[in-house]
C-alpha beads as a LAMMPS data file, in Angstrom:
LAMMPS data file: protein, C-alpha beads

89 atoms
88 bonds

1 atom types
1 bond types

-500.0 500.0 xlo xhi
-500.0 500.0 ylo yhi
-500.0 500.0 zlo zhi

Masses

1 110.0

Atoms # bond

1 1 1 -241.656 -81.705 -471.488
2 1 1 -242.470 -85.088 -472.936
3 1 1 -246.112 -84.007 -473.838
4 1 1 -244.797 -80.794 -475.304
5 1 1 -242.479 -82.895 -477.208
6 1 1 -244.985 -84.854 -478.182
7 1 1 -247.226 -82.325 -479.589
8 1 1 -244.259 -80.512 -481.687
9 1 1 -243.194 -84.269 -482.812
10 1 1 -239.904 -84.005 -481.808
11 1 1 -237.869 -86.907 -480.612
12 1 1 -236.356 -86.202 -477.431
13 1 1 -232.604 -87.307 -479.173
14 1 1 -232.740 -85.313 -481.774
15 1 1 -233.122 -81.659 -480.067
16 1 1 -229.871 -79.844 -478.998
17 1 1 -229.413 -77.611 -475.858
18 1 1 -232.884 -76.703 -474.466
19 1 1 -233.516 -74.142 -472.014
20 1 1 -237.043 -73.361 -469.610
21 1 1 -237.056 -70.030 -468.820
22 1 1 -233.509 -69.206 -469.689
23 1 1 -232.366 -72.151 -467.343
24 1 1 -230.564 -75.319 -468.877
25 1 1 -232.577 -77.949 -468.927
26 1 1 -231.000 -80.820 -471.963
27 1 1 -228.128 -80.702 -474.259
28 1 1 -227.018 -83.399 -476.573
29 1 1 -226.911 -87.049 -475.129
30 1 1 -228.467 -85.515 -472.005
31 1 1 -232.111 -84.890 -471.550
32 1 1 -233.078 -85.336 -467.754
33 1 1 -236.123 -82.644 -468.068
34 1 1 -238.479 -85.107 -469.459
35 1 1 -240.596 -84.926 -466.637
36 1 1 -240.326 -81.209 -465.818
37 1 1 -243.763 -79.953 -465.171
38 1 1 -244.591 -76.577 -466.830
39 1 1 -246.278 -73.482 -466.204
40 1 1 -248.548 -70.943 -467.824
41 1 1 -245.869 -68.733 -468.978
42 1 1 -242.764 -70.846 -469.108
43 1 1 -240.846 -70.106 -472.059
44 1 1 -238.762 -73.004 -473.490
45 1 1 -236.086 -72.425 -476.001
46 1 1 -235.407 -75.773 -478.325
47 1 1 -231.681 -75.365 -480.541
48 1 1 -230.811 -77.577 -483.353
49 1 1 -227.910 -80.800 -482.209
50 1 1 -225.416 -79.169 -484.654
51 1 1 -226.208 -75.275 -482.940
52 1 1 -222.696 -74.864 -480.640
53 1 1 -222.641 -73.504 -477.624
54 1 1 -219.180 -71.348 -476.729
55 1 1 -217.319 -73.459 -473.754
56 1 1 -216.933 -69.893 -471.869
57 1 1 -220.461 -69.893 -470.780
58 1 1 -221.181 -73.171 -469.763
59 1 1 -219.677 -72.905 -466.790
60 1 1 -222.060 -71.547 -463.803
61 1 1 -224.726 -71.489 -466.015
62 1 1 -228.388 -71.435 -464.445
63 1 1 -230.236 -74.678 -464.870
64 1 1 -233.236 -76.451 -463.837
65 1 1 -232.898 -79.069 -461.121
66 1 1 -233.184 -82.404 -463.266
67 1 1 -230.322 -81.527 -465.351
68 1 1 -228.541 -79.938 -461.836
69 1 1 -229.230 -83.155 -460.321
70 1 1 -228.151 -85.382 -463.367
71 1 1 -225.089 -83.488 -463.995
72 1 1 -224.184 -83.728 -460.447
73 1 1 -224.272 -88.081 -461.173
74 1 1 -222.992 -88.206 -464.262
75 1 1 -218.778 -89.087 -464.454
76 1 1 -217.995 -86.103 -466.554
77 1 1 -220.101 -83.335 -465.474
78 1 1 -221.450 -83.039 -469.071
79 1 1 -218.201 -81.896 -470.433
80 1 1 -217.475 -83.251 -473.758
81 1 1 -214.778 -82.240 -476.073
82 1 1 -216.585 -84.037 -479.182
83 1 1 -219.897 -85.550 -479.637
84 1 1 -220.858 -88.300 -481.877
85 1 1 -222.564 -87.432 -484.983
86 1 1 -224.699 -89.886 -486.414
87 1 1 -224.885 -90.977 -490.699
88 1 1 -228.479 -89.586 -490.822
89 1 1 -228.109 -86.305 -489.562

Bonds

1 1 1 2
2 1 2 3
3 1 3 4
4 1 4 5
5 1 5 6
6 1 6 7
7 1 7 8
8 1 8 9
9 1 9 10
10 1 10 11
11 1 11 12
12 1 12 13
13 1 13 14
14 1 14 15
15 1 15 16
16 1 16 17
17 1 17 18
18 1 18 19
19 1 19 20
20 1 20 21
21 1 21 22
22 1 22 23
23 1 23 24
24 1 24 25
25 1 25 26
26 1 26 27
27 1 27 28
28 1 28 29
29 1 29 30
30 1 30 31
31 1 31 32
32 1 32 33
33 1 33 34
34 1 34 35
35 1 35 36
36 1 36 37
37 1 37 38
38 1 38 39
39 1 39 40
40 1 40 41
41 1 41 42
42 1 42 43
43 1 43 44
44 1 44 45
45 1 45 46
46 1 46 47
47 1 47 48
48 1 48 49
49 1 49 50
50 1 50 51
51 1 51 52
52 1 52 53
53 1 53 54
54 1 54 55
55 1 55 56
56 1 56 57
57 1 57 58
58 1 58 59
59 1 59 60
60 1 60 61
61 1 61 62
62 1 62 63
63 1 63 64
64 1 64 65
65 1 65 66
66 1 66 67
67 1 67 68
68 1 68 69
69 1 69 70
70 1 70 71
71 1 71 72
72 1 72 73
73 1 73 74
74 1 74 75
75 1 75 76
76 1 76 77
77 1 77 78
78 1 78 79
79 1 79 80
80 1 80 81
81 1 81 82
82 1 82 83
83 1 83 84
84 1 84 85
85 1 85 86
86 1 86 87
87 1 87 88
88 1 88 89
């Protein structure tokens, strides 16, 4: 992901929720899939930080193991009722 990243020029805080293959893999203020390896074929899905994402279906959702494995650390499970915007955006 970071070389992909790379290439497009994209800085890894300023994409929204990002999926691999229809799996979550970041969302805002969360981006464990920076070393997620790819394959020919994989499919990744980048949305803009302002593009919401109805509460109903984020729980159960299919996700890659880094952000499975970070969510499962993290004190709030991801949940946020309000995220920060910054100035520049």
């Amino acid at each position: 992901m970071c070389d992909l990243l790379n290439v497009l020029g994209l800085e890894t805080d300023q994409r929204g929720i990002t999926f691999i293959n229809g799996d979550l893999s970041a969302m805002p203020g969360l981006q464990p899939d920076l070393e997620h390896i790819f394959r020919d074929g994989d499919r990744v899905a980048f949305f803009h930080l302002r593009s919401m994402w109805p509460f109903q279906y984020r729980h159960g959702v299919s996700m890659v193991n880094e952000m499975h494995n970070a969510l499962q650390k993290s004190d709030n499970m991801g949940i946020h009722h309000a995220y920060a915007i910054q100035d520049d955006q």
